[in-house]
LUMNU-899664 format. One line per field, with one value per atom (N, C-alpha, C): residue in one letter; atom name; z, y, x. Coordinates in Angstrom, 2 decimals, decimal comma, m for minus. Last residue first. Layout:
N
code	[A_...]
site	[CA_...]
c3	[Z_...]
c2	[Y_...]
c1	[X_...]
//
This chain:
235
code	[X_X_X_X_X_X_X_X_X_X_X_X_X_X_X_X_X_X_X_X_X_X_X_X_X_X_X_X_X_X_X_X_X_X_X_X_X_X_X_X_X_X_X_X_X_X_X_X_X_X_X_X_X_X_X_X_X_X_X_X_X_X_X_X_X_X_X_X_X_X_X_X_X_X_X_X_X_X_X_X_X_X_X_X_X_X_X_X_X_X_X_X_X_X_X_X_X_X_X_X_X_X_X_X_X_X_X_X_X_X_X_X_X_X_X_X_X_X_X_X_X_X_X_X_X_X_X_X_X_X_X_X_X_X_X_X_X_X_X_X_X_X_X_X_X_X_X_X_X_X_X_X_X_X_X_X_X_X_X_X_X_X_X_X_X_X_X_X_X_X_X_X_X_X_X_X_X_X_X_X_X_X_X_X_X_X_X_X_X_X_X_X_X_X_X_X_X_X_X_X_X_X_X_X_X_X_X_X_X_X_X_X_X_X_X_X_X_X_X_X_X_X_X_X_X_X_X_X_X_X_X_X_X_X_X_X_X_X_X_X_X_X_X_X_X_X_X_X_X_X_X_X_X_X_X_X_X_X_X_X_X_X_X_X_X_X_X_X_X_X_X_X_X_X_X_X_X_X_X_X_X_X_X_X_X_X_X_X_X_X_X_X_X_X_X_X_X_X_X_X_X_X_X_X_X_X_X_X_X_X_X_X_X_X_X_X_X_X_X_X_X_X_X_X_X_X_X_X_X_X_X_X_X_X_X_X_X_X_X_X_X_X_X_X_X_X_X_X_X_X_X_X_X_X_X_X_X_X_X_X_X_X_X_X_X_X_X_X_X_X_X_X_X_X_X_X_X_X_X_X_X_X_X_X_X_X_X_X_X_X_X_X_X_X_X_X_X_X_X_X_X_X_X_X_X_X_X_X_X_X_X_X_X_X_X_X_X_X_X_X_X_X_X_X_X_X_X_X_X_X_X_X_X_X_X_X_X_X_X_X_X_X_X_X_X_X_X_X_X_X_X_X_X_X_X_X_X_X_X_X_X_X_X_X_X_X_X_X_X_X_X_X_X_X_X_X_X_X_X_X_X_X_X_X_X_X_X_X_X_X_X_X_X_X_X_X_X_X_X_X_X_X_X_X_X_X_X_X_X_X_X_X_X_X_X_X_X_X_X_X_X_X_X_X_X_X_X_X_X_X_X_X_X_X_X_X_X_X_X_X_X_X_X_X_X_X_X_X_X_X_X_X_X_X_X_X_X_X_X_X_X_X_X_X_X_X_X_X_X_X_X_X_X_X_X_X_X_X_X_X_X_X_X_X_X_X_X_X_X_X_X_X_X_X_X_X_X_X_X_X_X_X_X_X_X_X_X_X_X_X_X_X_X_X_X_X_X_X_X_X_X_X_X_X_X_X_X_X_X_X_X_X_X_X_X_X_X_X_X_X_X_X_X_X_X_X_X_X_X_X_X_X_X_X_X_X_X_X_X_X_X_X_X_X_X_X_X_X_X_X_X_X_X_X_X_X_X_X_X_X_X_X_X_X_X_X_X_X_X_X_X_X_X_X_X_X_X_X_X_X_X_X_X_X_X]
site	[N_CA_C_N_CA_C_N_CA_C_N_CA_C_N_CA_C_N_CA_C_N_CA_C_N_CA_C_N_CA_C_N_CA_C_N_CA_C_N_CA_C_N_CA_C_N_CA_C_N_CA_C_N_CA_C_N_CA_C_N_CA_C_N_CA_C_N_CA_C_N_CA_C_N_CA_C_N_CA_C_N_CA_C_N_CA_C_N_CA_C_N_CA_C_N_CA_C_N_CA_C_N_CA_C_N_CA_C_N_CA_C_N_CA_C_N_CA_C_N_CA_C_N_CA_C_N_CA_C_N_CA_C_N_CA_C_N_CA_C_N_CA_C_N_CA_C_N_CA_C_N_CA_C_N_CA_C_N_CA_C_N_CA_C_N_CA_C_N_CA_C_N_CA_C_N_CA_C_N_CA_C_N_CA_C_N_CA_C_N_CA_C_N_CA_C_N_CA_C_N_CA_C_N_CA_C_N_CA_C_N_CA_C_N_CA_C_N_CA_C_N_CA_C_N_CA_C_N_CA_C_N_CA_C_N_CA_C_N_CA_C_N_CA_C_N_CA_C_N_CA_C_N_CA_C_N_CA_C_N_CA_C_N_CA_C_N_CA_C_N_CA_C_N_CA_C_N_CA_C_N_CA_C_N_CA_C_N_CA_C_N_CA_C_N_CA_C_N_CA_C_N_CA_C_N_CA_C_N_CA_C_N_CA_C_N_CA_C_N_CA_C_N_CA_C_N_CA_C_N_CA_C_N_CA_C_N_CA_C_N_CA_C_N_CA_C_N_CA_C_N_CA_C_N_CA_C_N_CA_C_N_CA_C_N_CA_C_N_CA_C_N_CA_C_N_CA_C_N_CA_C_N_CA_C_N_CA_C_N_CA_C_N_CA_C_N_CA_C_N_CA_C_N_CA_C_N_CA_C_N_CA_C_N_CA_C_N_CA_C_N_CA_C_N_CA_C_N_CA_C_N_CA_C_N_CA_C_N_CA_C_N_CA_C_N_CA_C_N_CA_C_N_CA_C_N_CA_C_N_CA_C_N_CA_C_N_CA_C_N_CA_C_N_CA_C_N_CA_C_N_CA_C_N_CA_C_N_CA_C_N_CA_C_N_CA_C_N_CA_C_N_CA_C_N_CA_C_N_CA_C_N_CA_C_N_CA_C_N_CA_C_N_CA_C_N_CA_C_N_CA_C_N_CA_C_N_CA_C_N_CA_C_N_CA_C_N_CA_C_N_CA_C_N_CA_C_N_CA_C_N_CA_C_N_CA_C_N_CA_C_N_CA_C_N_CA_C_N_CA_C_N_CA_C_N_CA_C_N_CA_C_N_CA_C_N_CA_C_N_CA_C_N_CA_C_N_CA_C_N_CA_C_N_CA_C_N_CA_C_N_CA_C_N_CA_C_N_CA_C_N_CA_C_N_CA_C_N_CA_C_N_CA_C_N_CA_C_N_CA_C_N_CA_C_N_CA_C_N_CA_C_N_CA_C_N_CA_C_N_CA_C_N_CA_C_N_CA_C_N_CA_C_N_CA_C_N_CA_C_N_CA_C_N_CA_C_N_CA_C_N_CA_C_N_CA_C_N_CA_C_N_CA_C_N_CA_C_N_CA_C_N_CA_C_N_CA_C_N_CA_C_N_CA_C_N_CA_C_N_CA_C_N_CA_C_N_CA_C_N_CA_C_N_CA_C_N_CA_C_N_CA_C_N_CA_C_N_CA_C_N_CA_C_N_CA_C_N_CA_C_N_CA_C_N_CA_C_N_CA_C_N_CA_C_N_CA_C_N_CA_C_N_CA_C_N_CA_C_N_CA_C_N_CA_C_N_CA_C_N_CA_C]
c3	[105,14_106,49_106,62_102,96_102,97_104,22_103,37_102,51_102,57_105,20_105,66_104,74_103,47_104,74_104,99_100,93_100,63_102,35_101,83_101,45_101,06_101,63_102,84_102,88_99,65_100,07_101,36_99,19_98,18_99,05_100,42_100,99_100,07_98,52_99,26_99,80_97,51_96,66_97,26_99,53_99,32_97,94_100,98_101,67_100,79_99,56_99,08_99,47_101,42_99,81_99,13_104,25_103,59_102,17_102,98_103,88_103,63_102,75_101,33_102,11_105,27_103,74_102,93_106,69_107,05_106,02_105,73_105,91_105,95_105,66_104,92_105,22_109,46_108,24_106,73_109,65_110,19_109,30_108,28_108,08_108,59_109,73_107,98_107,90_112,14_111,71_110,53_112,76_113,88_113,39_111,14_111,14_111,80_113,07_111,87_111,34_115,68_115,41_114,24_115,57_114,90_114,83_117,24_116,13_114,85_119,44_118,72_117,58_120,28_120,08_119,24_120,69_119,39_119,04_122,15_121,90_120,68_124,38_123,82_123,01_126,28_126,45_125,56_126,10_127,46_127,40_123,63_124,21_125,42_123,29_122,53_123,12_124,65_125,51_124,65_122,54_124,63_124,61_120,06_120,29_122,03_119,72_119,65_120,35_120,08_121,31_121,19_117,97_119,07_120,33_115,61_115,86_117,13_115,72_116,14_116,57_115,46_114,53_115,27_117,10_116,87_116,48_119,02_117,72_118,38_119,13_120,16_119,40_116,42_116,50_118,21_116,86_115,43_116,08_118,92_118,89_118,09_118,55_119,91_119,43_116,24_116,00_117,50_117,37_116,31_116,29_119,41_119,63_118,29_117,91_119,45_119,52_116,89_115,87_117,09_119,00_117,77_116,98_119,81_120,57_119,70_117,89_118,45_119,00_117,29_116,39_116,83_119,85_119,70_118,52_119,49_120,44_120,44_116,95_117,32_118,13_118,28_116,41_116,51_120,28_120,37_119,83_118,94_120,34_120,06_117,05_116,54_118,04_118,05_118,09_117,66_117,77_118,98_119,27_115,12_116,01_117,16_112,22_113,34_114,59_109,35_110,09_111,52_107,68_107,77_108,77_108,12_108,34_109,03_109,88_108,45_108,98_111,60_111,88_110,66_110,64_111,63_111,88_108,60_108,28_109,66_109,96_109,01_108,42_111,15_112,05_110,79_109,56_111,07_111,38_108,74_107,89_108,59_109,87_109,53_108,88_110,71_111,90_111,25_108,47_108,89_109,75_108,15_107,22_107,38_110,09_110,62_109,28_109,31_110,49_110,67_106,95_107,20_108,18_108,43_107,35_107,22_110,53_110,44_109,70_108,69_109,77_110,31_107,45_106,66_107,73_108,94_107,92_107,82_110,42_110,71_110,27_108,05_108,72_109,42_107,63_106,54_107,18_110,06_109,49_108,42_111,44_110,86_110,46_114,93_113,68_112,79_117,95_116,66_115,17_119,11_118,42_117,60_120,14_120,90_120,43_118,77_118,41_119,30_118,75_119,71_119,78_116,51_118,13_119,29_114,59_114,21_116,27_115,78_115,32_115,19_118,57_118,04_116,69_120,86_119,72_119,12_124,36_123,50_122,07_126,79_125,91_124,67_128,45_128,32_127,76_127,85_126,44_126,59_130,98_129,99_128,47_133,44_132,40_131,37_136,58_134,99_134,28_139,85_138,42_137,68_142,71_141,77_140,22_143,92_144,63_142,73_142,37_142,36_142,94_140,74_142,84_142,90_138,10_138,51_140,49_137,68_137,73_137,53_138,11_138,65_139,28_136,70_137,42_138,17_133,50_134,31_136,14_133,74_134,11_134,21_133,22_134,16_134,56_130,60_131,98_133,50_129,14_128,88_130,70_129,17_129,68_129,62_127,72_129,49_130,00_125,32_125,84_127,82_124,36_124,74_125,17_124,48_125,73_125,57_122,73_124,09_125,01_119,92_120,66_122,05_120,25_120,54_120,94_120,06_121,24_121,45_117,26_118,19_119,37_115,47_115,84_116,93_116,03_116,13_116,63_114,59_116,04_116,40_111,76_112,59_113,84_111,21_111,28_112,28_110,58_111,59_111,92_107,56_108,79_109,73_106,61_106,62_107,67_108,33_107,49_107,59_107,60_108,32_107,93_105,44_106,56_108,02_103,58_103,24_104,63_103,71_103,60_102,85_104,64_102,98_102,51_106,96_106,11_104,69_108,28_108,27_107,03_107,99_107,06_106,90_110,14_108,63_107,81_112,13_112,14_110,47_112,10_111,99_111,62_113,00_111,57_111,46_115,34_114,09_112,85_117,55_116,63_115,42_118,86_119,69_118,99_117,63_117,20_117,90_119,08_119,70_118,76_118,26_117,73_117,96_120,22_119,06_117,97_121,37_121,26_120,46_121,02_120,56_120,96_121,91_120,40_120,26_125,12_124,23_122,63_125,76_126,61_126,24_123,97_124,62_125,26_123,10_122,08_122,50_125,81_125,38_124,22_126,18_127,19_126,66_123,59_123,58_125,08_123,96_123,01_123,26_126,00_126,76_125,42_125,33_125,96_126,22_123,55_123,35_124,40_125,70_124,54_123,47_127,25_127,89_126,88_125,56_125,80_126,57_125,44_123,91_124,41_127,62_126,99_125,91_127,79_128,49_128,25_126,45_126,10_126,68_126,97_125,71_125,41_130,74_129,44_128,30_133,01_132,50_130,86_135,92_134,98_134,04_137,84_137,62_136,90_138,84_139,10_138,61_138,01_139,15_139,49_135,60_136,91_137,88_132,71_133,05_134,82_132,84_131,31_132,17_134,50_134,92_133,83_133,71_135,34_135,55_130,82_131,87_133,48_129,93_129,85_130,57_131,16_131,35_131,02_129,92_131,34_132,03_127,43_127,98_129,30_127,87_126,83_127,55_130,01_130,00_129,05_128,62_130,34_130,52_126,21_126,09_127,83_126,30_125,42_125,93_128,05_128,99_127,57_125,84_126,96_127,67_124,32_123,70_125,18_125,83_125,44_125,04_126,05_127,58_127,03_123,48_124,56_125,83_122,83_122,27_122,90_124,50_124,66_123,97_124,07_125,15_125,23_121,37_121,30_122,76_121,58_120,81_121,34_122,87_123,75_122,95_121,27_122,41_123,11_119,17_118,86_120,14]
c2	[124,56_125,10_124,27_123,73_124,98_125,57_121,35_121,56_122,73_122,34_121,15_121,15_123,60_124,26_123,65_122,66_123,32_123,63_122,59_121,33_121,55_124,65_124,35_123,14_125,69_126,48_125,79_124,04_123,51_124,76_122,31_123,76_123,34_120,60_121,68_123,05_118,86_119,76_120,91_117,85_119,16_119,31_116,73_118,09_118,87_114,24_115,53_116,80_113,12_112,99_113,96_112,80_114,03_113,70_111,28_112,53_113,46_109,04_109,51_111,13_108,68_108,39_109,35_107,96_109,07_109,67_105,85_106,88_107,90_103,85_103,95_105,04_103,96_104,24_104,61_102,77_103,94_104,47_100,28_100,99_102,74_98,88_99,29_100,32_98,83_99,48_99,82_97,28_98,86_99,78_94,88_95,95_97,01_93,85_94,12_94,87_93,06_94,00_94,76_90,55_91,46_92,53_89,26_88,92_89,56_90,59_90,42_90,24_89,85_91,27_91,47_86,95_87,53_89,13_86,97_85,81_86,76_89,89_88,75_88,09_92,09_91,04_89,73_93,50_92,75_91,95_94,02_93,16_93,11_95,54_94,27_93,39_98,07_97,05_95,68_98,85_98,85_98,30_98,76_98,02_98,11_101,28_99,77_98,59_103,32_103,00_101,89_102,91_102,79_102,23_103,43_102,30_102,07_104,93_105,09_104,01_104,60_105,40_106,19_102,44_103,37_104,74_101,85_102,84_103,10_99,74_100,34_101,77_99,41_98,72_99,08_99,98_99,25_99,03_101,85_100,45_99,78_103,70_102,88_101,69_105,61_104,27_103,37_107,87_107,40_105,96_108,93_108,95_108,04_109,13_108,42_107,69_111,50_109,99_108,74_113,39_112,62_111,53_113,36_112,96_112,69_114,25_112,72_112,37_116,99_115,98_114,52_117,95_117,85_116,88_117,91_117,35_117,01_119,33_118,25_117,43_122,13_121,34_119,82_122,57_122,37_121,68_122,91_121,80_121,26_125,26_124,02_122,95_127,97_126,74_125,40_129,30_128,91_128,00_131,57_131,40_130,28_130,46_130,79_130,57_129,11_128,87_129,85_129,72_131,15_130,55_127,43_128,77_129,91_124,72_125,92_127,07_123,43_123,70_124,56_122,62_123,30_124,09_120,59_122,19_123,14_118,78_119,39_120,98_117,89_118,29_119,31_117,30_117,91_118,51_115,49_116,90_118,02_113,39_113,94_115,27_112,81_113,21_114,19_111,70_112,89_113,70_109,38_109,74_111,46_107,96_108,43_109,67_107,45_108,04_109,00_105,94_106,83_107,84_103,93_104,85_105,65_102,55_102,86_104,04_101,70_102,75_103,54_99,68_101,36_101,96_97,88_98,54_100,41_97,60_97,81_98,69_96,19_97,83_98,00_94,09_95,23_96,41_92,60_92,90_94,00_93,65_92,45_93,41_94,42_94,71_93,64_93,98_92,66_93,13_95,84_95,79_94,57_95,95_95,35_95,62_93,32_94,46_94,68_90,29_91,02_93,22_89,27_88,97_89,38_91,84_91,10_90,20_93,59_93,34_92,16_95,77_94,16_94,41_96,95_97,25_96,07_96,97_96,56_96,85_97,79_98,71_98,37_94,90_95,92_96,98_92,77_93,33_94,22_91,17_91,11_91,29_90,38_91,41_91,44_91,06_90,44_90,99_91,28_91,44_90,58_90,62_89,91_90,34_94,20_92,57_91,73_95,47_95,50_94,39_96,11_96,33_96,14_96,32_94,80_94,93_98,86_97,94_96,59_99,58_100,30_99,35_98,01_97,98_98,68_98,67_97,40_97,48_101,31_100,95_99,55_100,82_101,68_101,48_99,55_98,64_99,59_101,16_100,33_99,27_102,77_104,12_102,38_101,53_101,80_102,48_101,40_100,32_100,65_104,14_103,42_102,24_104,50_105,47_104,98_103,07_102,49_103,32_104,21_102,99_102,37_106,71_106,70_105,24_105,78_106,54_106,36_104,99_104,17_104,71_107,63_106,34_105,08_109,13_109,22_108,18_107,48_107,51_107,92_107,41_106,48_106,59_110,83_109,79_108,19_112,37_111,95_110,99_111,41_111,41_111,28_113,02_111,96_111,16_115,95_115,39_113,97_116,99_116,62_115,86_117,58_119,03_118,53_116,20_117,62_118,33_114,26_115,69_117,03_112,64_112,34_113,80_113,39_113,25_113,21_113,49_114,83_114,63_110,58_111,50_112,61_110,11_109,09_110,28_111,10_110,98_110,97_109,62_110,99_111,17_107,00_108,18_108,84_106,67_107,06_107,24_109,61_108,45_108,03_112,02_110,98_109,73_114,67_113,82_112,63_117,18_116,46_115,59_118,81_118,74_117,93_119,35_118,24_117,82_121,98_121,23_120,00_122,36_123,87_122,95_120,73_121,31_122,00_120,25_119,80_120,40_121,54_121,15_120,87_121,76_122,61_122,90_118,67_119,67_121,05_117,83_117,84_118,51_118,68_119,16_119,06_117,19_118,37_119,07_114,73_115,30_116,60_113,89_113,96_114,65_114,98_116,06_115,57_112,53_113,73_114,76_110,65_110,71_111,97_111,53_111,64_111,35_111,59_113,22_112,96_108,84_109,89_111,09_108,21_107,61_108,87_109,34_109,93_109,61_108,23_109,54_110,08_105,37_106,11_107,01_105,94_105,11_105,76_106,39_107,64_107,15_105,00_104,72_105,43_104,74_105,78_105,92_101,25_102,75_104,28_100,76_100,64_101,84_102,11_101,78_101,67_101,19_101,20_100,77_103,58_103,30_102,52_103,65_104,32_103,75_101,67_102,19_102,37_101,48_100,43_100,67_103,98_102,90_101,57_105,64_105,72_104,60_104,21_104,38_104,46_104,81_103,70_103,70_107,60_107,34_105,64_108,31_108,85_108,26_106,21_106,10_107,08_107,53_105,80_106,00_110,14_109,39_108,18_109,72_110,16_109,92_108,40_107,61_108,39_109,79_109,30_107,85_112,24_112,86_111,23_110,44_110,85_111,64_110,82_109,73_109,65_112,96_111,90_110,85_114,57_115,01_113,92_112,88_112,55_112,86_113,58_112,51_112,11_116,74_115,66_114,54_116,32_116,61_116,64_114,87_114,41_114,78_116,93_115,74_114,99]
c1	[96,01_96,87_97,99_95,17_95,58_96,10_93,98_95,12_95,61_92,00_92,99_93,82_90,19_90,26_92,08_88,79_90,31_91,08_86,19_86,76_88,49_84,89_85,49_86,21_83,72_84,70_85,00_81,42_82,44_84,16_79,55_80,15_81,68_78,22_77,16_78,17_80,35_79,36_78,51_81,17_82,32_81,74_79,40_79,75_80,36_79,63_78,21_78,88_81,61_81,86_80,77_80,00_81,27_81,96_78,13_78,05_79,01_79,73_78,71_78,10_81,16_82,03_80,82_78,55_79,86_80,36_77,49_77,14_78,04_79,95_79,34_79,10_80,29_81,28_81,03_77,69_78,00_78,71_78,42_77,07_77,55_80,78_80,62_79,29_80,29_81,41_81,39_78,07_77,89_79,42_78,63_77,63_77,73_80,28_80,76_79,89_79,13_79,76_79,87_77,72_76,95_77,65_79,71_79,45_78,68_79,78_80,90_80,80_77,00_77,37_78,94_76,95_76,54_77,08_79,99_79,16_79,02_80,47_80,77_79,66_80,01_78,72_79,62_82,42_82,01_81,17_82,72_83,49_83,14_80,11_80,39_81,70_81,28_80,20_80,19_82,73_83,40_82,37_81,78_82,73_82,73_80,07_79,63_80,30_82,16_80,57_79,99_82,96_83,52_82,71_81,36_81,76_82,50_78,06_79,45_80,24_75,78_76,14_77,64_73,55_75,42_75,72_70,77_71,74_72,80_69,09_69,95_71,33_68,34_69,38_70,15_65,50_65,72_67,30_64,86_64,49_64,74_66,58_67,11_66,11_65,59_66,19_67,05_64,94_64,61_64,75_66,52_64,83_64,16_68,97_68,59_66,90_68,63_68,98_68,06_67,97_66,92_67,14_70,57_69,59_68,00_72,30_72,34_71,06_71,13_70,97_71,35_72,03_70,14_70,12_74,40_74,34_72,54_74,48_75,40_74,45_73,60_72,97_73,33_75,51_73,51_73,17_77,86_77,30_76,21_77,11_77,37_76,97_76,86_76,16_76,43_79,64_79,05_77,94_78,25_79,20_79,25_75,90_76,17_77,13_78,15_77,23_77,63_80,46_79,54_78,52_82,01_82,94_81,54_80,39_80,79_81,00_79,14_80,28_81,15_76,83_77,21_78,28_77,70_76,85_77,05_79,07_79,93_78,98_76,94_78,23_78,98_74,59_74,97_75,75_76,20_75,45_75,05_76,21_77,75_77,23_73,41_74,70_76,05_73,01_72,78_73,34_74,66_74,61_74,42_73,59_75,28_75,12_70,81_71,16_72,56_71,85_71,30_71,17_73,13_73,66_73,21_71,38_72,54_73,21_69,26_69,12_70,06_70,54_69,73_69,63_70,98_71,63_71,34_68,45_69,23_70,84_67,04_66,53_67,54_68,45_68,40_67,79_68,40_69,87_69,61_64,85_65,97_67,38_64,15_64,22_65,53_62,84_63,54_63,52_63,51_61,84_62,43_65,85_65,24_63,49_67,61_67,44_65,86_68,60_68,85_68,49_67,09_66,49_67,38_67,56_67,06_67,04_70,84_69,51_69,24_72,69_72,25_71,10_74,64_73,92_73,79_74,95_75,34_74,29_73,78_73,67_74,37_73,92_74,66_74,52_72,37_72,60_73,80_73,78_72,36_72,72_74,78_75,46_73,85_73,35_73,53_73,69_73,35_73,73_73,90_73,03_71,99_72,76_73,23_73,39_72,34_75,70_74,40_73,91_78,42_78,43_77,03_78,62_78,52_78,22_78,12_76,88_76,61_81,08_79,86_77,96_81,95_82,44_81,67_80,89_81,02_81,44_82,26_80,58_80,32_84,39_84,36_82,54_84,56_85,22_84,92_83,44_82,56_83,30_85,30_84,39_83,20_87,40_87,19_86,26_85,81_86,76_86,41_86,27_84,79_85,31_89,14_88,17_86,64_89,88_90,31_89,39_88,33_88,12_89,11_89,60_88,65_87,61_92,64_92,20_90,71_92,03_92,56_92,50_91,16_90,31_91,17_93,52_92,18_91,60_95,46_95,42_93,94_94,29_94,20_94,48_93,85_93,04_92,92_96,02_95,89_94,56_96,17_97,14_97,09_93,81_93,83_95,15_93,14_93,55_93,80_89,54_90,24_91,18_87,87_87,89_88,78_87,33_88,49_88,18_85,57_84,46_85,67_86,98_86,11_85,75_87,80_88,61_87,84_84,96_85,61_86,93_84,45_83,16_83,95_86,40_86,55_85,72_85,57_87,40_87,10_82,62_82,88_84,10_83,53_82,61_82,75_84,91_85,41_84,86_84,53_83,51_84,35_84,89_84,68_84,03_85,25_84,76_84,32_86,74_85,70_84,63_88,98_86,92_86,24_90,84_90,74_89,46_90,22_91,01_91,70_87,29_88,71_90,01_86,38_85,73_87,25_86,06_87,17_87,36_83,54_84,93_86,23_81,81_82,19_83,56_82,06_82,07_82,46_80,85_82,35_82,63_77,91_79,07_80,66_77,46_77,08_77,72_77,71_78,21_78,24_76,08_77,43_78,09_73,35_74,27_75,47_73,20_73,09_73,75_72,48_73,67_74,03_70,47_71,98_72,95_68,56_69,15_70,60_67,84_68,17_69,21_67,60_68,41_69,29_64,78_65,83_67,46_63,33_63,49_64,69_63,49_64,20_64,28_63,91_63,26_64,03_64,37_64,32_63,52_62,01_63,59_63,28_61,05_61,33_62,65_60,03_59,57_59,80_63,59_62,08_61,66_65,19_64,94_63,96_65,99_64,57_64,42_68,10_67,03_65,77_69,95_68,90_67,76_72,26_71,73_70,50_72,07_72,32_72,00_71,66_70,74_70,75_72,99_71,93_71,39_75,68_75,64_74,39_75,64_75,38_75,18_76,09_74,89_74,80_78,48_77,00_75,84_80,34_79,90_78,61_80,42_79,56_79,81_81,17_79,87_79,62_83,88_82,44_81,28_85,14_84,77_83,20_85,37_84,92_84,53_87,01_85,46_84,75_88,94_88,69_87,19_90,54_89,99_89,16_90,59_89,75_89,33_92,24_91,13_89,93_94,54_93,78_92,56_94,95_94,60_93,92_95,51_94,18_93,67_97,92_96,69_95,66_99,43_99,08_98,00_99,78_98,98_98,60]
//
């Protein structure tokens, strides 16, 4: 369980030091800032290098949606769940104190949004609290269909990363302007406690919505892959 739990921590950090990281460094750097396309793919491949790196170790959930959608789904056991999710929020925690620390050495810095997740006048198309919602759930909603189809006994050997890691990066492409997208309560949380104030406050959203999704994702799964929902009781 130890070396799960590091591998959780330490994959759920490099997500938010590579996905936030771009957007806070590079997202819109003078002259040749990578913008939302580029945003998209660095949150996307940091999934998609650690799925590789770690997948065969702890499965590299790095979200507790996911921790939560894999238990609903039967394909993870409920037990280990909460460490799960407590590793994975200290490794967006420091992977959020490790880039503070990076892109506070900037002559002039301001903390600003941070890559913090917001709606309605902190969302950065000012989408309201209900698109936000929905975008949320939905989004996480697919992600977990994603992950859990991918990752089926009979799905192709070895791709899953790709399916994973190309499916963040379209959620990405989708919805950075309606909420700076979660669809992961951890990743919400390490920069919400650095910006403070509203991001704290709008938190509670970047945890129920995601979560929601997840939950109704892997509650279908074990109608769609009904032979895999026995996987975790049977070992």
């Amino acid at each position: 369980m130890s070396r799960k739990l590091t591998a959780e921590f330490l994959g759920t950090l490099w997500l938010v030091l590579g996905g936030c990281g771009s957007a806070v460094l590079a997202g819109a750097f003078p002259d040749y800032g990578i913008g939302l396309l580029g945003i998209s793919f660095a949150f996307g491949l940091t999934v998609l290098t650690m799925a590789y790196a770690i997948g065969h170790v702890s499965g590299c959930h790095l979200n507790p949606a996911v921790t939560i959608g894999l238990v609903a789904g039967g394909r993870f056991p409920a037990g280990e769940a909460v460490p799960y999710i407590i590793v994975q929020v200290l490794g967006a925690i420091a992977a959020a104190g490790i880039l503070y620390v990076i892109a506070s050495g900037k002559p002039g810095f301001e903390l600003g949004g941070f890559a913090a997740n917001g709606y309605g006048d902190h969302s950065l198309g000012k989408f309201s609290l209900q698109a936000g919602l929905v975008s949320e759930v939905v989004m996480t909603f697919f992600f977990l269909l994603i992950i859990l189809g991918s990752t089926h006994g009979k799905a192709p050997a070895g791709f899953a990363p790709i399916a994973i890691g190309l499916g963040l990066t379209l959620i990405h492409l989708i919805s950075i302007p309606v909420t700076q997208t979660s669809v992961n309560p951890a990743r919400s949380t390490g920069p919400a406690l650095f910006v403070g104030g509203w991001a704290l406050q709008q938190l509670w959203l970047f945890w129920v919505a995601p979560i929601a999704g997840a939950v109704v994702a892997g509650i279908l799964s074990r109608t769609l892959w009904p032979e895999e929902t026995a996987q975790v009781e049977g070992r």
